[in-house]
C-alpha positions in Angstrom: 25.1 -11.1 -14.8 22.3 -9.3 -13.0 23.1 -9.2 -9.2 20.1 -9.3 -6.8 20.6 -7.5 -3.7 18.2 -9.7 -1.9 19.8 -12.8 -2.6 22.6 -13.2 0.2 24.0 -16.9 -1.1 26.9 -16.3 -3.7 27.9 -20.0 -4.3 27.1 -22.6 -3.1 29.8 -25.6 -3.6 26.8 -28.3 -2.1 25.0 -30.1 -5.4 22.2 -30.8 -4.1 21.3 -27.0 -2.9 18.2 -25.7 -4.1 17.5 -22.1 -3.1 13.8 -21.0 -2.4 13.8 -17.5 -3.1 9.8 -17.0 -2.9 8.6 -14.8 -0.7 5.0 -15.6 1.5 2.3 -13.7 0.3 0.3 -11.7 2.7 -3.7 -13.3 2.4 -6.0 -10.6 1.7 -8.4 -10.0 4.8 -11.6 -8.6 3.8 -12.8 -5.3 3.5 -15.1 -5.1 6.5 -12.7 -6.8 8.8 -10.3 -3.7 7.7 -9.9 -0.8 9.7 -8.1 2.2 7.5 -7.2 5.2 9.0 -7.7 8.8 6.9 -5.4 11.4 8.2 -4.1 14.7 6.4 -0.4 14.9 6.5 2.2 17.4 5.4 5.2 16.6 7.3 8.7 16.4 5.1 6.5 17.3 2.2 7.9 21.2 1.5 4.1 22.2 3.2 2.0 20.2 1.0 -0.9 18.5 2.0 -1.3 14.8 1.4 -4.0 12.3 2.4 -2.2 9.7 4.5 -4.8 6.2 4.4 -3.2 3.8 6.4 -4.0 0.4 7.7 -4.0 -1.6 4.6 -3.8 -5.6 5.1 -3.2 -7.6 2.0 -0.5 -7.9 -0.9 1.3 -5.3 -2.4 -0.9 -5.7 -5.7 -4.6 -5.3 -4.0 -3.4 -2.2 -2.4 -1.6 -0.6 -5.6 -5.4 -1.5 -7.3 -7.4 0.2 -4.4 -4.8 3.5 -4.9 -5.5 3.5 -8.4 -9.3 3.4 -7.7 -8.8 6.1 -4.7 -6.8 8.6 -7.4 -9.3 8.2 -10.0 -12.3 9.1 -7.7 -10.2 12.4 -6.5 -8.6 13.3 -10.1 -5.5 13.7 -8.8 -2.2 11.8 -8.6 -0.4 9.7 -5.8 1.5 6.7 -4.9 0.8 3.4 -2.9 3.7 1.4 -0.7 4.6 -0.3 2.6 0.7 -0.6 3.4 0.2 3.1 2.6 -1.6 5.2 0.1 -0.9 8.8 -0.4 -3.1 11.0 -2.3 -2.2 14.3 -3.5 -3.9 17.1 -1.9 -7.0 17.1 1.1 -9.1 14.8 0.1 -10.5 13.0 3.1 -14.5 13.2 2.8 -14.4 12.0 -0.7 -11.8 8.8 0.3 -13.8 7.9 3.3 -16.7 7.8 0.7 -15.5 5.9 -2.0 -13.9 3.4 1.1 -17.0 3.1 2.8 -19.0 2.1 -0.5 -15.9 -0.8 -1.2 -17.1 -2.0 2.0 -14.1 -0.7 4.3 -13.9 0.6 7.8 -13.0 3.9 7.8 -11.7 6.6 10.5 -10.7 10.3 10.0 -7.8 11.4 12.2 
């Protein structure tokens, strides 16, 4: 049997119990009510340079499809999680670019 950490009822001895394990999903604002905030970061990273874009409102799957499409544009790899996308490397002009033409409002820190 498969345990799932997020689960906290064991057993329940109640008949009737139904558990509702689904979780809200965030709505997606829109792009150009979206403030995202650029910044180059290298802090715990052994001295490498990341772009830190921050900011994000929406679900988890809209902002691993706008890290994809931010990687792509830059050739270079990266992750997306917790309403943050990191992109290897300084890449700030060219994701404020490729933001700005998806519609987003974009500031470089």
């Amino acid at each position: 049997m498969k345990s799932n950490k997020n689960n906290p009822i064991v057993y329940s001895t109640d008949p009737d119990f139904v558990y509702d394990n689904e979780e809200e999903e965030i709505p997606l604002v829109p792009p150009e009510k979206q403030m995202l905030r650029i910044a180059l970061d290298k802090k715990q990273r052994a001295g490498k340079k990341v772009t830190l874009i921050t900011g994000f409102q929406g679900p988890e799957d809209a902002l691993k499809d706008l890290a994809k499409i931010l990687k792509t544009q830059c050739g270079v790899g990266g992750s997306a999680k917790d309403g943050e996308i990191l992109i290897q490397g300084d890449f700030r002009t060219q994701v404020k670019t490729a933001l700005e033409k998806k519609g987003y409002k974009t500031k470089v820190l």
